[in-house]
VOBA-1610 file (N, C-alpha, C; in pm, whole numbers, padded with zeros to 5 digits, always signed):
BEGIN
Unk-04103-04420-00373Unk-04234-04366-00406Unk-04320-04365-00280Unk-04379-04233-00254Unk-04469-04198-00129Unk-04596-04347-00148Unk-04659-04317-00058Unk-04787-04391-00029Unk-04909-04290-00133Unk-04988-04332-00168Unk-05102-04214-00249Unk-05221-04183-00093Unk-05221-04069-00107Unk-05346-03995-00012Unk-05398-03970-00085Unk-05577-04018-00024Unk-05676-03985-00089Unk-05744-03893+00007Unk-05805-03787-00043Unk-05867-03654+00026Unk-06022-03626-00017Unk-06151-03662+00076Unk-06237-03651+00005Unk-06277-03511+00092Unk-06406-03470+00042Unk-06415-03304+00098Unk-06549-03309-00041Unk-06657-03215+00071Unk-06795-03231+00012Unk-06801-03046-00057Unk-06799-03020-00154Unk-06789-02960-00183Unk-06936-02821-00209Unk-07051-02888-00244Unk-07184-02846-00194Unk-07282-02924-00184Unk-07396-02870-00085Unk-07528-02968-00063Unk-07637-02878-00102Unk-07735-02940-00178Unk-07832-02915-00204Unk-07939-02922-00103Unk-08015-02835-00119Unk-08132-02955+00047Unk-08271-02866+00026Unk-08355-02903+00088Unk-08529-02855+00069Unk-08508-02771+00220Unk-08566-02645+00161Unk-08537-02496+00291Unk-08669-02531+00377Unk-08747-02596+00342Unk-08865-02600+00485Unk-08798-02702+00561Unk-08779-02862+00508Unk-08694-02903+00685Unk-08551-02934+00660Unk-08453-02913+00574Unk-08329-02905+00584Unk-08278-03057+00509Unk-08388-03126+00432Unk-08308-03251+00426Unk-08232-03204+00274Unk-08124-03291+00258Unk-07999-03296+00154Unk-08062-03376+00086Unk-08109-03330-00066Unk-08102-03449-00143Unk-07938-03469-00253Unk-07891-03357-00245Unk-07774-03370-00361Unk-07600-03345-00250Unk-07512-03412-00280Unk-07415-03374-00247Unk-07302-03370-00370Unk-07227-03268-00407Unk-07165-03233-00467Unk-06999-03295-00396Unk-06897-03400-00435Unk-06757-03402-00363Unk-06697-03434-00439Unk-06542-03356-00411Unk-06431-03410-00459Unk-06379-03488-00395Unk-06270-03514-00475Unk-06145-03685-00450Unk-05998-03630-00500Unk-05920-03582-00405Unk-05805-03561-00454Unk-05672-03667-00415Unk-05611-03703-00491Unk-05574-03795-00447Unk-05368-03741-00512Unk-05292-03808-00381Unk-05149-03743-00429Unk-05067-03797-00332Unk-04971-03838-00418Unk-04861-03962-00376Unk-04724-03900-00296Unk-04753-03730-00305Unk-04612-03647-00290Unk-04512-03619-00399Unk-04552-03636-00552Unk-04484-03581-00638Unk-04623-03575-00765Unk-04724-03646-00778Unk-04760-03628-00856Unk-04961-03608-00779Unk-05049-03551-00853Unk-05158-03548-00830Unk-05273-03551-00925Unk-05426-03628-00895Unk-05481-03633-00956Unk-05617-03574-00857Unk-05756-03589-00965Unk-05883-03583-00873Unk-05983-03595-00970Unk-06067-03604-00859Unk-06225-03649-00975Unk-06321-03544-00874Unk-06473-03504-00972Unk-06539-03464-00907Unk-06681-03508-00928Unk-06776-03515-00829Unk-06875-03567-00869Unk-06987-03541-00797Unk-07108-03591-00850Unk-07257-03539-00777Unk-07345-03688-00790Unk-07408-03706-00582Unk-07448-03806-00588Unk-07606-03758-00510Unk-07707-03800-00577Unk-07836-03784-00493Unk-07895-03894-00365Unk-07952-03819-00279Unk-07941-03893-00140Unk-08165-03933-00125Unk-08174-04012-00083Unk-08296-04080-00070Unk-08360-03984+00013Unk-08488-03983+00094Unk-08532-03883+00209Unk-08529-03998+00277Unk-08463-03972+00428Unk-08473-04074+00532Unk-08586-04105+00566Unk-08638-04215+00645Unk-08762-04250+00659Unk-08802-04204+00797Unk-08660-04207+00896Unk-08677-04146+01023Unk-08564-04045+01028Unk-08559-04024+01128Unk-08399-03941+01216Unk-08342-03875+01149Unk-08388-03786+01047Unk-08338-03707+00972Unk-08239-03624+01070Unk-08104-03608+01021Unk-08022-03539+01106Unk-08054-03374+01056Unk-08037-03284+01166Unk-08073-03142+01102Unk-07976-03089+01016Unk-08013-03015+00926Unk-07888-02962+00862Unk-07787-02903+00921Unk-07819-02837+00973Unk-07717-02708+01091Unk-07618-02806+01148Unk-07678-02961+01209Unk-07550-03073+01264Unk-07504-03142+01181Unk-07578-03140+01039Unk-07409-03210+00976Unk-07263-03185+00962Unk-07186-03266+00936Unk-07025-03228+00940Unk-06938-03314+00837Unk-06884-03228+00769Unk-06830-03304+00662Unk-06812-03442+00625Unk-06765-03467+00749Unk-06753-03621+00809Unk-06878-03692+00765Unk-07000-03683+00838Unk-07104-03715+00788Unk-07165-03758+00677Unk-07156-03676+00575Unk-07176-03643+00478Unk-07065-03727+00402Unk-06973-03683+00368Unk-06850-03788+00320Unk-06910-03965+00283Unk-06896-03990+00463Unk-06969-04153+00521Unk-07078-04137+00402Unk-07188-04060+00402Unk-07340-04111+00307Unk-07280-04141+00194Unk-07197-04059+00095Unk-07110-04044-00029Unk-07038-04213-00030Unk-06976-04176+00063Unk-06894-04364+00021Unk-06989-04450+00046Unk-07030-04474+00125Unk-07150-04551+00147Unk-07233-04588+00031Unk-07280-04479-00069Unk-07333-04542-00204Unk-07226-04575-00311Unk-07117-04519-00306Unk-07018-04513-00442Unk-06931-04642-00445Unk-06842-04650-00553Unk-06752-04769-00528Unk-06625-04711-00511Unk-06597-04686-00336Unk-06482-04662-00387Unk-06363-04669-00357Unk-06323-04783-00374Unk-06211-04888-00417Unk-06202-04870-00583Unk-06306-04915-00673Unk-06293-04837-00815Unk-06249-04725-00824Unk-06344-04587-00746Unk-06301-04408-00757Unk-06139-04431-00727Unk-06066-04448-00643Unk-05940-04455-00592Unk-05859-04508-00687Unk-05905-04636-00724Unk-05795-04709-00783Unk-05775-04619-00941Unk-05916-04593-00984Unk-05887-04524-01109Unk-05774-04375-01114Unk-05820-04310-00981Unk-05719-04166-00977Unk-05566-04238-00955Unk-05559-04354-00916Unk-05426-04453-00862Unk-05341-04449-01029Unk-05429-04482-01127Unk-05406-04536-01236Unk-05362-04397-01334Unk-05458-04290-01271Unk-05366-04168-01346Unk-05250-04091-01262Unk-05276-04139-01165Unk-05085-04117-01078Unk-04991-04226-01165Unk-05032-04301-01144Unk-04909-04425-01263Unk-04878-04341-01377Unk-04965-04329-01470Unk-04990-04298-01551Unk-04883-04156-01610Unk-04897-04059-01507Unk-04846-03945-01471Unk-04655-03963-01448Unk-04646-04040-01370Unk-04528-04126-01339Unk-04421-04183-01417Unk-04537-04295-01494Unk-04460-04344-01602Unk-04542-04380-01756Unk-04570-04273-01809Unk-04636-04226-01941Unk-04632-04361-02036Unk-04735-04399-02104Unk-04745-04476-02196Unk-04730-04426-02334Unk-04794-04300-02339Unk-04778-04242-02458Unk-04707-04026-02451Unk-04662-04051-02566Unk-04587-03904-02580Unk-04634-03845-02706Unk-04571-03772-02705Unk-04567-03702-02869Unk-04429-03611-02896Unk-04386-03562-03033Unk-04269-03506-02992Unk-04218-03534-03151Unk-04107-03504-03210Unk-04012-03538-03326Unk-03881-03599-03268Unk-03851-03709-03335Unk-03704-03729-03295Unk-03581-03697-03354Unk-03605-03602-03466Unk-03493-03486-03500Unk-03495-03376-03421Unk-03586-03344-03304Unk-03578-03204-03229Unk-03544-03229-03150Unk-03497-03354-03050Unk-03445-03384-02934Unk-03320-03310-02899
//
């Protein structure tokens, strides 16, 4: 069994058009072991900085990402998409007849 990769990637930002600050970031979480895959998606709101607002035009995914983990838990986000790779893997529940097999 592969290692699980987790893939985060900001999917949209919201922001105020007079000075460029982000209050909303929109990201996914894809996460995939090399045979099986899961993901989550989600929307997190960002404070107004008090200084050093970075300009919009220089953010970089990267950036942005960092603010995202930085508030979230995620060691929880991960472990839960972890739990539907298992899950995926080796099924707890089915459905089916066992005269149609």
């Amino acid at each position: 069994m592969s290692d699980t990769v987790f893939t985060w990637h900001i999917a949209q930002l919201e922001r105020e058009t007079a000075d460029g600050y982000v209050f909303t970031a929109h990201y996914t979480i894809d996460a995939n072991d090399g045979t099986y895959k899961a993901g989550a998606y989600g929307s997190i709101g960002f404070e107004r900085p008090e200084e050093d607002m970075i300009p919009f035009a220089d953010l970089t995914e990267e950036i942005v990402i960092g603010w995202v983990k930085e508030r979230l838990d995620v060691e929880q986000i991960e472990a839960a998409l972890q739990s539907q790779l298992d899950e995926q893997r080796h099924p707890s529940k089915a459905s089916g007849l066992p005269w149609a097999a």
